[in-house]
N, C-alpha and C positions, 0 to 999 in steps of 0.2 A: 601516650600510653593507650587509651583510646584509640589511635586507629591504627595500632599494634593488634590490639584485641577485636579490632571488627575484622581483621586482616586472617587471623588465626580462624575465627570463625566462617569464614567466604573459604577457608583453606579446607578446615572441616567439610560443612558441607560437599564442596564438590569433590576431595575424597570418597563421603558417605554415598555419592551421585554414580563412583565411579564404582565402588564395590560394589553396588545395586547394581549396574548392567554386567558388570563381568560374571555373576551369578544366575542374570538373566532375568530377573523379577522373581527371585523365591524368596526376596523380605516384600511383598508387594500387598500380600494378603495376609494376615495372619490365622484368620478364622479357615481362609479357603486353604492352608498348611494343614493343620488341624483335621481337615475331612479328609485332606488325599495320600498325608501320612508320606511314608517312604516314598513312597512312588511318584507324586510328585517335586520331591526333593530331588533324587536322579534324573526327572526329565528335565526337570532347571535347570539344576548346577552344573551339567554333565551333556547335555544333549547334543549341543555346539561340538564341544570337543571330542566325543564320540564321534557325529559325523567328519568332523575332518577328522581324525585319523581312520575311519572306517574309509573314504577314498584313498588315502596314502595306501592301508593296508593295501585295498585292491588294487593301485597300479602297482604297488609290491608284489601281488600275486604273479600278475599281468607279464611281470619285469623278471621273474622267476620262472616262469611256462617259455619264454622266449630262450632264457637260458638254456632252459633242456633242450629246446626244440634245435639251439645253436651247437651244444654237444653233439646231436648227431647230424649234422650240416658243417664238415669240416671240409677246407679250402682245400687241395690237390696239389695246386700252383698258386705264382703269383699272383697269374690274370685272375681265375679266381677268387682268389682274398680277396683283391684291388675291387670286384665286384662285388660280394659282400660287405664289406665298408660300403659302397656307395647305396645299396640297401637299406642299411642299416638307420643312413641319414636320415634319407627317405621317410624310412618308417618314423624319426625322431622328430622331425620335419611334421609331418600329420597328427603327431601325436601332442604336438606343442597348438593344434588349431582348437582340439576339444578342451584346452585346461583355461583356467582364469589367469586374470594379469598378474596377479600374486605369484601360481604359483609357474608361471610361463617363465616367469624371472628367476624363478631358483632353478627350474631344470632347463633351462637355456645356461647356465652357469656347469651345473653340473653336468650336462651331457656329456662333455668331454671323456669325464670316467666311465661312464654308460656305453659309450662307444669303443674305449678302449679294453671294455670287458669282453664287446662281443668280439672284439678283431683278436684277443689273445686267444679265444677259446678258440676260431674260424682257422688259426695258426697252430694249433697244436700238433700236425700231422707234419709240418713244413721244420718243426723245429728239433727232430731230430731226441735224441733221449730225454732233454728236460722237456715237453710238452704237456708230459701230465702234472709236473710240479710247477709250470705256468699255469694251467688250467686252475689249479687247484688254487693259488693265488689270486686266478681271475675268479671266480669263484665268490672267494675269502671279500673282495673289494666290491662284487655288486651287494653283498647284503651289508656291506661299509657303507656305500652310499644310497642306499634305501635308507641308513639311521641318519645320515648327515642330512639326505632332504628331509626329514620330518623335521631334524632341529631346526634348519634353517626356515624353514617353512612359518614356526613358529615365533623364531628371530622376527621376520618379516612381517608378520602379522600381527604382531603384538600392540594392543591400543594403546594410540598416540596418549593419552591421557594418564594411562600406569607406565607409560614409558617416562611420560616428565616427572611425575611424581616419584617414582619409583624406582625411575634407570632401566635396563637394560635384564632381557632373559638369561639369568650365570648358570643357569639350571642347562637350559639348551646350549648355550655358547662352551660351557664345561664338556658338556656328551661330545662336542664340537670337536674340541679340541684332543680327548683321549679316543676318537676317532683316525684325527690328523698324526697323532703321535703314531698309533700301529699302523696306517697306512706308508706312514714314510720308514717303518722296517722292513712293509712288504716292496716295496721302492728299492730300497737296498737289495731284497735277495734277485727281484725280477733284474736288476744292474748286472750280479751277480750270474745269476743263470743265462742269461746276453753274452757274458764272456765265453762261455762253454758250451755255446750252440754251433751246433755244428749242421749251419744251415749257410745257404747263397747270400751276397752281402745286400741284396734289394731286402729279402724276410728278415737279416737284419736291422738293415732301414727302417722298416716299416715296423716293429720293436720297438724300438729305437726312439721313434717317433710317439708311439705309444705311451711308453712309459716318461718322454718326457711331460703329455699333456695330463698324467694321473700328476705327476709333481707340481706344475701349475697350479691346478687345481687343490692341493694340497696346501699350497700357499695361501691362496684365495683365502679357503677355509681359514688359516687359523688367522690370517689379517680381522676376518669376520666375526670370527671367536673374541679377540682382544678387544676389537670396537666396544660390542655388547656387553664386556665386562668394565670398559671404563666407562660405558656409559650409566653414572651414577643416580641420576634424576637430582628432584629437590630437596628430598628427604632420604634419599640414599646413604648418607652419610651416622643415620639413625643405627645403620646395621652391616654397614657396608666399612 
């Protein structure tokens, strides 16, 4: 019985260890709470995660300026496109040298879709009357995966510590997953408007291709989604 109870209290603690840093130190002081009032309650609690989503927002921005710029940058021909893709890498390529390891791993995963958004939009002139209801689609799936990488992002990053204890992000993994569900209806119509293109069968191809690697990727995701919900922790079962 005894060292049941010394067990429960070592458990204690470094729960009380881990709420403390996730907060950041705003149980740290009580007196210095007291003098800085609100203000410094928001730079505690809040500060960390404010700056990571303040970068996601801006390479959201970043991800959105590219999009326009690719609206009016549309492919002619083949060679063309086939050129555009190979830019495209390029740019995603250099774009992967300025991020952290963290988060190099979720958009080295995700590019796929990133890529497939700029090559639907670069296609839109090639594909004949549905082009603008592909565009619109491509569209609909880059600000799909602008919310999949912040989830995932925080998937990934979540402290080893509240992940044992705790289990797994259902919060993030949930956004995850009602992501993956409307992506694979826009899967469907883009299959869809593929049947009824009335384009050369390489701008098929290359479709084709596309929209198989947004499926991929689709999968990926909700593989990812599932993990992080069964992953229960040690006390997961409290509420889970």
């Amino acid at each position: 019985m005894k060292r049941i109870i010394i067990a429960l209290l070592v458990l204690t603690l470094i729960m009380h260890v881990v709420f403390a840093q996730g907060q950041q130190g705003g149980q740290q002081s009580g007196a210095g709470q007291q003098q800085t009032g609100q203000e410094t309650e928001n730079e505690t609690g809040q500060g960390q995660q404010v700056q990571t989503e303040q970068e996601t927002q801006n390479q959201g921005e970043e991800e959105n300026l590219m999009i326009q710029q690719r609206e009016q940058l549309m492919a002619r021909n083949a060679t063309e496109l086939r050129q555009l893709i190979q830019e495209r890498k390029q740019e995603m390529n250099q774009e992967m040298q300025s991020l952290g390891e963290q988060q190099q791993k979720v958009y080295q995963n995700q590019n796929r879709v990133r890529e497939a958004v700029h090559v639907l939009l670069a296609m839109e002139n090639l594909t004949g009357g549905i082009g603008r209801n592909v565009s619109q689609i491509a569209r609909e799936f880059n600000n799909s995966v602008q919310a999949t990488i912040r989830a995932e992002e925080r998937i990934q990053t979540r402290n080893m510590l509240i992940r044992f204890f705790f289990g797994g992000d259902e919060v993030a993994a949930g956004e995850t997953e009602q992501e993956v569900n409307r992506n694979r209806l826009r899967i469907q119509e883009l299959k869809r408007l593929m049947q009824e293109c009335e384009c050369d069968e390489e701008i098929r191809a290359m479709m084709q291709e596309q929209i198989q690697n947004m499926e991929q990727e689709q999968n990926r995701l909700q593989e990812l989604a599932q993990n992080e919900k069964k992953s229960k922790g040690l006390f997961g079962w409290l509420w889970k």
